[in-house]
C-alpha positions as CSV (number, residue, x, y, z in Angstrom):
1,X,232.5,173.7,-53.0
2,X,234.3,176.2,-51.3
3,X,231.8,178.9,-52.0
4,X,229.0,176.6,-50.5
5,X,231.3,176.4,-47.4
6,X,232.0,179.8,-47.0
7,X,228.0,180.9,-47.2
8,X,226.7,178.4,-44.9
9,X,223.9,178.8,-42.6
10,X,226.7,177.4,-39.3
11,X,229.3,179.8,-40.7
12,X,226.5,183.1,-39.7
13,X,225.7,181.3,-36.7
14,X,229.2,181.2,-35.3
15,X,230.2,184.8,-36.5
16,X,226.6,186.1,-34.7
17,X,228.1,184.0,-31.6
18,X,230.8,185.8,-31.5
19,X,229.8,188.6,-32.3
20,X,227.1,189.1,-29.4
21,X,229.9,187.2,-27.2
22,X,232.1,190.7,-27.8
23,X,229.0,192.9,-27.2
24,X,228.4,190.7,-23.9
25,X,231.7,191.8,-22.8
26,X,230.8,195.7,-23.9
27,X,227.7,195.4,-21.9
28,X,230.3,194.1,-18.8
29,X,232.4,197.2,-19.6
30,X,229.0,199.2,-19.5
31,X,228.0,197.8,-16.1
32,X,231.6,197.9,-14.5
33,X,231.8,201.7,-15.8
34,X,228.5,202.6,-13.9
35,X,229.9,201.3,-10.4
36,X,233.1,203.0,-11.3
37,X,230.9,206.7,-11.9
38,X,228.6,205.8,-8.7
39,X,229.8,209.1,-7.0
40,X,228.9,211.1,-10.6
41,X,225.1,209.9,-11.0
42,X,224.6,211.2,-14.6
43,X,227.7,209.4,-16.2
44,X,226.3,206.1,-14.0
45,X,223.4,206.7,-15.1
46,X,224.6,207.0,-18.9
47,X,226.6,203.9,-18.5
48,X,223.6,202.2,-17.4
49,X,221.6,203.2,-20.4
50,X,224.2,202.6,-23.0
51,X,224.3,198.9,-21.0
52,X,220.6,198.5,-21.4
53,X,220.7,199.7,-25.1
54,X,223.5,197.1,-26.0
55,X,221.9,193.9,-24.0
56,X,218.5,193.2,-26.0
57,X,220.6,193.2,-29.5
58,X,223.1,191.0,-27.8
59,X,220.9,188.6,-26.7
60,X,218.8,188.4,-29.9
61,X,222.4,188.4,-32.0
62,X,222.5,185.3,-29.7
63,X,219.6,183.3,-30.0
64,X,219.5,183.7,-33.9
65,X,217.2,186.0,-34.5
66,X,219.4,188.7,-35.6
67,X,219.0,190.9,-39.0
68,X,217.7,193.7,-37.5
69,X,220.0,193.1,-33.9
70,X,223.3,193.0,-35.7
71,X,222.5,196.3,-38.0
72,X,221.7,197.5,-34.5
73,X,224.8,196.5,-33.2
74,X,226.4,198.1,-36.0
75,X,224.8,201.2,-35.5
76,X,225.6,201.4,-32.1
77,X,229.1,200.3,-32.1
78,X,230.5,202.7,-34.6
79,X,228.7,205.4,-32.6
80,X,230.6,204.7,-29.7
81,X,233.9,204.2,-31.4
82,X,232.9,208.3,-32.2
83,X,232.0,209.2,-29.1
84,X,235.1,207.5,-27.4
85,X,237.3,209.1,-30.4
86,X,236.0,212.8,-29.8
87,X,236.2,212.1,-25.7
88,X,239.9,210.6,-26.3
89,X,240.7,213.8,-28.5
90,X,238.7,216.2,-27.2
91,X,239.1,219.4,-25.5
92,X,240.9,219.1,-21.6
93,X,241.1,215.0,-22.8
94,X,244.3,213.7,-21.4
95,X,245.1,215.5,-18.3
96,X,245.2,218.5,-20.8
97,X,247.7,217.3,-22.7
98,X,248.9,220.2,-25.3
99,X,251.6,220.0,-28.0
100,X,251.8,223.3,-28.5
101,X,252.7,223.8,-24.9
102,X,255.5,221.0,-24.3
103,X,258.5,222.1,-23.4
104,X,261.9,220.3,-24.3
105,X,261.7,216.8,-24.3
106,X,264.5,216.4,-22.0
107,X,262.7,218.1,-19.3
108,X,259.7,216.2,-19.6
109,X,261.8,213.0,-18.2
110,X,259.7,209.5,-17.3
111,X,256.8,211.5,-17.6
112,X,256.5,212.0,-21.5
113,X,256.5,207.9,-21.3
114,X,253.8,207.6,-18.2
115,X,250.6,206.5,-20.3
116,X,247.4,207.9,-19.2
117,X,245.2,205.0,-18.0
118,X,242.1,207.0,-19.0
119,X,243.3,207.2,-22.5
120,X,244.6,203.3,-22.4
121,X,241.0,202.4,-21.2
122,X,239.5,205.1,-24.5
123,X,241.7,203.0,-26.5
124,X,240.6,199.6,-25.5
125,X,237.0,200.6,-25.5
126,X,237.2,201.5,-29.5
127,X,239.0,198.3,-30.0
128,X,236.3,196.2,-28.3
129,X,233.9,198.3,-30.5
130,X,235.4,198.2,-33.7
131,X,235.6,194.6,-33.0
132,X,232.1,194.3,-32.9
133,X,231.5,196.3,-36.1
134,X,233.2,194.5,-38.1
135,X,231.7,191.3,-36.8
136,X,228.6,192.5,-37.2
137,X,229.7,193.8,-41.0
138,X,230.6,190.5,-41.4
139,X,227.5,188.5,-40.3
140,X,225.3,190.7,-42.8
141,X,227.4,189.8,-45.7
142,X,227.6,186.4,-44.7
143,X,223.7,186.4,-44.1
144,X,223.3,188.4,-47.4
145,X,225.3,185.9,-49.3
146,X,223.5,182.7,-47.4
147,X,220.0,184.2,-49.2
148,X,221.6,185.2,-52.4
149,X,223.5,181.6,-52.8
């Protein structure tokens, strides 16, 4: 009984929901990024894309038709998660924040504490992300289980 609970068709349905409800929000991100780049037209522009690339799978994670849309969605949110790692932790990332050239801690004062908001919005970003990877992981093994049960 619990089984058949667990691999029902409804029990997809509302992880897909939520699932493209999270990518809906990613897409916002997208959009809100763009207007926040409009005086750097290539990052706009990128943020525009990646927006347009996320949408379609969204809305057909949405309205059901969604075995191909959520691997997409899979796809594409662990490759951002990488791209937003490797931007968080790449080179200059940070204000150019080095270890190897910090000086005592005591003279750092309040600004050793200060966090970055560029690296608090990084952050966010791969949590929204992972968040929709592992819905998505989760609405192909409940989908895979629903045709195997």
């Amino acid at each position: 009984m619990a089984d058949a609970r667990r691999r029902s068709p409804a029990k997809v349905r509302g992880a897909a929901r939520l699932c493209a409800a999270i990518a809906f929000g990613s897409v916002a991100a997208h959009l809100w990024m763009a207007w926040a780049h409009r005086a750097m037209p290539w990052e706009a522009a990128l943020m525009l894309l990646m927006a347009a690339v996320c949408l379609p799978c969204a809305v057909a994670v949405w309205g059901g038709a969604h075995e191909r849309a959520v691997r997409a969605l899979f796809a594409m949110s662990l490759t951002m998660v990488a791209v937003h790692a490797a931007l968080l932790m790449g080179q200059g990332a940070m204000g150019g924040h080095r270890h190897g050239a910090m000086g005592a801690m005591d003279e750092m004062g309040a600004a050793a504490t200060t966090a970055d908001p560029l690296a608090v919005a990084m952050l966010a970003i791969i949590a929204l992300e992972l968040g929709v990877a592992m819905l998505a992981a989760s609405v192909m093994r409940r989908a895979r289980a629903c045709a195997t049960g």
